[in-house]
C-alpha positions as CSV (number, residue, x, y, z in Angstrom):
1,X,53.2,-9.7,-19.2
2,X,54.2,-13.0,-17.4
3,X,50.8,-14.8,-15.4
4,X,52.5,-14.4,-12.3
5,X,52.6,-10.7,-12.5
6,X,49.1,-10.4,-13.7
7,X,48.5,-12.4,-10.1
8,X,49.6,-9.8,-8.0
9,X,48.5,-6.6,-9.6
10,X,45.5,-5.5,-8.2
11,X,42.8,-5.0,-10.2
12,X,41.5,-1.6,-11.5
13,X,38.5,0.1,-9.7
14,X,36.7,0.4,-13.2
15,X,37.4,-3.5,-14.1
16,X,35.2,-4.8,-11.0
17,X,32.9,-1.8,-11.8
18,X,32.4,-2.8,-15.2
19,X,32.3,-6.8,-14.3
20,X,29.5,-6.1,-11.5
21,X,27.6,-4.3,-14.6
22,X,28.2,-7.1,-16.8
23,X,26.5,-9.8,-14.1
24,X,23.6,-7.2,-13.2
25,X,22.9,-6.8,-17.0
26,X,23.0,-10.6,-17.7
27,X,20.2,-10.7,-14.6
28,X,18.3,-8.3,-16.8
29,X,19.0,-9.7,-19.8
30,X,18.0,-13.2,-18.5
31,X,14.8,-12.3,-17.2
32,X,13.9,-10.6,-20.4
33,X,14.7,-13.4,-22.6
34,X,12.5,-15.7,-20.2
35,X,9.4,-13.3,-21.1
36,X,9.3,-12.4,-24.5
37,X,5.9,-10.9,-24.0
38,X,7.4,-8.2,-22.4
39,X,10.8,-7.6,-24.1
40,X,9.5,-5.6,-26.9
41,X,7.5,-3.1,-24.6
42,X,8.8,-0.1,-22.6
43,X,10.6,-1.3,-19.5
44,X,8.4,-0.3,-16.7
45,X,9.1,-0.9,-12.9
46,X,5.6,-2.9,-13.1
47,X,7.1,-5.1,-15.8
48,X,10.2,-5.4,-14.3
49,X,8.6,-6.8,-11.0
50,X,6.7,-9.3,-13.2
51,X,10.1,-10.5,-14.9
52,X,12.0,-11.1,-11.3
53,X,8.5,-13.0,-9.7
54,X,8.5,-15.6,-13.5
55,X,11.8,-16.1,-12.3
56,X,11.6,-16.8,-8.5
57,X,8.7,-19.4,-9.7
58,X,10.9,-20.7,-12.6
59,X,13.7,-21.8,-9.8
60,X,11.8,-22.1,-7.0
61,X,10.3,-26.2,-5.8
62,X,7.2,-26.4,-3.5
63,X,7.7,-29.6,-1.0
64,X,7.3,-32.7,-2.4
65,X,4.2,-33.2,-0.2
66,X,2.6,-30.0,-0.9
67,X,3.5,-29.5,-4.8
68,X,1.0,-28.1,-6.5
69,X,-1.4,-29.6,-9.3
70,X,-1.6,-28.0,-12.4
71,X,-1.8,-25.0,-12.8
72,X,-0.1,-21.9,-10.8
73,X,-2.9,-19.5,-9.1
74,X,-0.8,-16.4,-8.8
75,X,-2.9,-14.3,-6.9
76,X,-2.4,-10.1,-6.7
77,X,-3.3,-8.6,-3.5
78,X,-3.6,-4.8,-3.4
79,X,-2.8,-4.5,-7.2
80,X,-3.5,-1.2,-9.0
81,X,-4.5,-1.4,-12.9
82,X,-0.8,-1.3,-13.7
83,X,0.3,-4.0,-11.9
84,X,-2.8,-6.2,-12.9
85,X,-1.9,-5.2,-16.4
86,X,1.9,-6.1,-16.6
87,X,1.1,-9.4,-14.7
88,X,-1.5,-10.8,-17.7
89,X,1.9,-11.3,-19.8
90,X,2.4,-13.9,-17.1
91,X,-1.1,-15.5,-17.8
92,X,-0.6,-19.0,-19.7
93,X,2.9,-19.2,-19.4
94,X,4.2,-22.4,-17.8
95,X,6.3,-23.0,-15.0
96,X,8.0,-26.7,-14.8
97,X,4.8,-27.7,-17.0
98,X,2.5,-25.9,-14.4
99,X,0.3,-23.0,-16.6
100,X,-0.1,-19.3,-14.2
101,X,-3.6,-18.3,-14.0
102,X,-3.9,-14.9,-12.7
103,X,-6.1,-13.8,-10.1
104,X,-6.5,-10.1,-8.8
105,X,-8.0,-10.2,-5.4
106,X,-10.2,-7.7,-3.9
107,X,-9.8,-6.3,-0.4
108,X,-9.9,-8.7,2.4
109,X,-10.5,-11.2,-0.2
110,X,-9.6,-14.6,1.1
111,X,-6.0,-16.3,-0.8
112,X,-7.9,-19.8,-0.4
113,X,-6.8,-21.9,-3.9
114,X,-3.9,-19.1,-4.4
115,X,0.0,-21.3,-4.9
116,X,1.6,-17.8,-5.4
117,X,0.3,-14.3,-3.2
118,X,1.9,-10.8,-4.8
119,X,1.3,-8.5,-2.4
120,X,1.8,-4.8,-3.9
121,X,2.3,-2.1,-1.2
122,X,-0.1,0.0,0.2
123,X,-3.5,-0.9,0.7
124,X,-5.0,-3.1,3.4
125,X,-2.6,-4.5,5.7
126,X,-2.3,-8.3,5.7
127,X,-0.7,-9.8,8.4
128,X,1.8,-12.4,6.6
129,X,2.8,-14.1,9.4
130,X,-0.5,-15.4,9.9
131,X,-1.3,-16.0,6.0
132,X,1.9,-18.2,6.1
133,X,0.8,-20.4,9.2
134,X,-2.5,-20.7,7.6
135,X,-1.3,-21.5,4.4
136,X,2.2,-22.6,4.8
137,X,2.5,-24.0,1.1
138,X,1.6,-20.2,0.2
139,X,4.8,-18.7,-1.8
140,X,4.4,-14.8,-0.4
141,X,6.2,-12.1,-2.7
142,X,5.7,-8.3,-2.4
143,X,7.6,-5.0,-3.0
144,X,7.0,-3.6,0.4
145,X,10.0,-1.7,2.2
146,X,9.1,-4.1,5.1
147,X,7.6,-7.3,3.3
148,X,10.4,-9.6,4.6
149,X,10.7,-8.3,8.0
150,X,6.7,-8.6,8.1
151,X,7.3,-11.8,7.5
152,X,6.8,-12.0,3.8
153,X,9.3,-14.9,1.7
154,X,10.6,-12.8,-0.7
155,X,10.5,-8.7,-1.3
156,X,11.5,-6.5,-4.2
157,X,12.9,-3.2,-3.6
158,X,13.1,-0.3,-5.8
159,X,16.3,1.5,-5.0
160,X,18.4,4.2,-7.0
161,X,16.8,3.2,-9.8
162,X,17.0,-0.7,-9.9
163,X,15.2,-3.1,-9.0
164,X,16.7,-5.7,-5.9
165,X,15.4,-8.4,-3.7
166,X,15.9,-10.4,-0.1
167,X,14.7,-13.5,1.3
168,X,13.5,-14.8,4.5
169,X,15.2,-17.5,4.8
170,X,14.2,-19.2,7.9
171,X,10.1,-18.4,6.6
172,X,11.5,-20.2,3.0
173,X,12.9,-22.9,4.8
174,X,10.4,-23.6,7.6
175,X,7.8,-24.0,4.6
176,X,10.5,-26.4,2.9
177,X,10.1,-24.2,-0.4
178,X,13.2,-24.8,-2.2
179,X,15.0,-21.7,-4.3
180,X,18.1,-22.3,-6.2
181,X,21.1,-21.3,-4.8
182,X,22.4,-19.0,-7.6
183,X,19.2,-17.0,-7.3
184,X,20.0,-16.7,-3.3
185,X,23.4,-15.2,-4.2
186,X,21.2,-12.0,-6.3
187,X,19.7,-11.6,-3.2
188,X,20.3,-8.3,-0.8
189,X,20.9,-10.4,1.6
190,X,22.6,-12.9,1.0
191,X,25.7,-12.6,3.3
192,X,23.3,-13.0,5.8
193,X,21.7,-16.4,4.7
194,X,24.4,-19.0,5.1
């Protein structure tokens, strides 16, 4: 078959089905690789969550200004013992030479020293509007139907059995955080972001 008819055929239904597979499972298979801690457990939704937040801090750049010192406080707001427990394979590990230490908060406990807030839903309401202004060098991430339009930076979404995310962009941007553009594309909404 010549190129130039190869050109105009469309392409099969099933091609782009099994393509859009292919770059969903190379997400997956990324973010496992980057935690080896986890790739030879069970894959729970917990775990799963952990993967995608090692990998928003692995491409995302505070301000120069505002960088933090070593290490990386990720702090857990709300979290139930199987969050807390799939998060301590995140304990140690390093982050553009920056070591996570993981903090689980109690309720209405203050995110003061915190680089990183993961905000699991249910629970006390925090209003994360507020956190940001008080703490704009605060990178917010939660798994909230709402955490973005609550004004959260980035939220995880469990839907139809996988895991997705979206960015507020404008919150992202007023704080000057800077998250690489591939990882932007991934996002829900990222038709929405240029």
């Amino acid at each position: 078959m010549s190129p130039a008819l190869r050109l105009v055929w469309p392409r099969p239904s099933w091609l782009t089905r099994c393509r859009a597979l292919l770059v969903r499972q190379g997400w997956l298979a990324l973010l496992l690789c980057c935690l080896p801690a986890l790739a030879d457990k069970p894959l729970t939704l917990e775990r799963l969550k952990v993967a995608y937040v090692f990998n928003f801090l692995k491409f995302t750049q505070w301000p120069q200004d505002r960088r933090p010192d070593s290490p990386l406080h990720l702090c857990l707001g709300n979290a139930d013992d199987d969050l807390h427990t799939a998060f301590t394979a995140l304990e140690g590990k390093q982050v553009d030479g920056h070591p996570i230490y993981l903090h689980r908060l109690g309720p209405k406990q203050a995110t003061t020293g915190c680089h990183i807030y993961y905000l699991r839903q249910g629970g006390i309401p925090v209003n994360l509007s507020q956190l940001r202004t008080a703490q704009p060098d605060l990178l917010t991430i939660g798994d909230s139907d709402s955490f973005v339009a609550d004004g959260g930076h980035i939220g995880l979404k469990a839907r139809a059995g996988h895991l997705q995310f979206e960015v507020n962009f404008p919150s992202l941007k007023q704080a000057q955080f800077q998250i690489s553009a591939q990882l932007l594309k991934l996002a829900l909404n990222a038709r929405t972001l240029s």
